[in-house]
N, C-alpha and C positions, 0 to 999 in steps of 0.2 A: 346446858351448863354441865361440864365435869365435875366429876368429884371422886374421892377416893370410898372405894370399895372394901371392907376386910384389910387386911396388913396389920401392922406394927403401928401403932399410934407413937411410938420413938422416935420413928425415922421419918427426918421433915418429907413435906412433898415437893419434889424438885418441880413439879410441870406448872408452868403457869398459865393461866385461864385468858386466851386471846378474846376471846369469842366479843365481849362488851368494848374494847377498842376496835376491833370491828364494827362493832354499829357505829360506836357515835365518829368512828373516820366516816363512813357512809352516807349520815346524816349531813354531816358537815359538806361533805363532796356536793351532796344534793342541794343544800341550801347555795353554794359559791355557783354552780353553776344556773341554777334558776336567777341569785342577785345578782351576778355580775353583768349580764345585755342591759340589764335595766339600771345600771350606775352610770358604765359606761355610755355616755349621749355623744354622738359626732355629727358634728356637718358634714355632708359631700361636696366635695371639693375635688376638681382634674389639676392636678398640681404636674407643672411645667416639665417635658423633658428637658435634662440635663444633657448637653452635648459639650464637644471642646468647639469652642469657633475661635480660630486664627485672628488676632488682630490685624486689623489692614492700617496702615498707616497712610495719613492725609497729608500732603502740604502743609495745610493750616491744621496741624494737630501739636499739641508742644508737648517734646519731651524733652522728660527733668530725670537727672541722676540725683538718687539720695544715700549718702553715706553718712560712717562717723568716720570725723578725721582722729589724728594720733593723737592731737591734743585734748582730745573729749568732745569737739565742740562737732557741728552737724555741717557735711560738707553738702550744696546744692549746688547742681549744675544745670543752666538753662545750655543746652545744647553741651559743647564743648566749655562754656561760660562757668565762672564759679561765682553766685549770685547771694546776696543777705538775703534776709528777710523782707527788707524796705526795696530792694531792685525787683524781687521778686516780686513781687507784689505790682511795683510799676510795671512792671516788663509786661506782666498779665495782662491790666489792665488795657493798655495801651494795645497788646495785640488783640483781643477781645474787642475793643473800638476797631480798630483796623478792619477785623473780618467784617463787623456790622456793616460797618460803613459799603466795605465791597458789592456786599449782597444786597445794598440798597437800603440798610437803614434797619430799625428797629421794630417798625410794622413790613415788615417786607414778607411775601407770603412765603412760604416755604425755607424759611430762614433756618441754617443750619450750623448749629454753633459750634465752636472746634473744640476736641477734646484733651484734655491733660493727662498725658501715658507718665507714668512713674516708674523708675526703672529702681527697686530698692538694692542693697548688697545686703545680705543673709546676717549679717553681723550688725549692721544699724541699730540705733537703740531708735525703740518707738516713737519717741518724743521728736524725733528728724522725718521721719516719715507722717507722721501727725504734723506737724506744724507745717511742712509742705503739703499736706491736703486743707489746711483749714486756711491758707493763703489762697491757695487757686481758689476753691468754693467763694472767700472772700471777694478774691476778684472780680466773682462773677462764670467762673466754669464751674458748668451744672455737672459735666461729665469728669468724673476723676476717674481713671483706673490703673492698675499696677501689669506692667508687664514682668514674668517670669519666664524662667525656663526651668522645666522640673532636672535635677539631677536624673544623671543614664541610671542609676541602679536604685534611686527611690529613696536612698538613705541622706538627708541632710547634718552637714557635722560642722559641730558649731565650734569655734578656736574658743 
């Protein structure tokens, strides 16, 4: 411990006494690192490499355009087609029979069922792009997925 020596009992003492916030930072360091391996518990887990895989496009794959048109309302397109929600829905359906039927039916072994590519515009409101994933699913396609293409410079800009 410091302390003052002889002087002027007048003149305050500017220095102040580190030494005790020294210990107890010390003590604290030593307690966080002895508790913290033992709070923290993990499973081990090999969690998946992340790669880009190119989609490949099937024949029997459907792709649907989802926008918002000017009016508010949610534009879908099966193909070049502009489709409701109730065509949609059949249209699905009905291609979905189709392919079963091709492959030989419903127990057919190696049965590979087509997928529903989504193609959104950056500006769609979610409620069009949800409502065209919960039709397909509806229908009976297990597989939904959105095709993108990233902007060249990383920056998307939304009107």
């Amino acid at each position: 411990m410091a302390f003052a020596v002889g002087g002027d009992d007048d003149v305050p003492m500017s220095d102040i006494n580190t030494t005790p916030l020294v210990d107890v930072m010390l003590v604290l360091l030593i307690i966080f690192l002895i508790a913290v391996p033992v709070v923290i518990q993990t499973i081990q887990v090999k969690l998946p490499n992340v790669r880009f895989d190119p989609t490949t496009t099937k024949p029997e794959n459907v792709s649907l355009t989802v926008r918002g048109e000017k009016d508010g309302s949610c534009g879908v397109y099966w193909g070049l087609t502009k489709v409701n929600a109730s065509e949609l829905l059949d249209r699905a359906v009905a291609k979905l029979r189709r392919e079963i039927d091709r492959q030989g039916g419903p127990n057919a072994p190696g049965l590979e069922l087509p997928e529903a590519h989504i193609r959104g515009d950056v500006n769609t409101p979610y409620r069009c792009i949800g409502g065209a994933i919960y039709t397909m699913q509806l229908a009976g396609f297990s597989r939904v997925g959105f095709i993108s293409e990233p902007p060249p410079g990383g920056n998307v800009v939304r009107l």
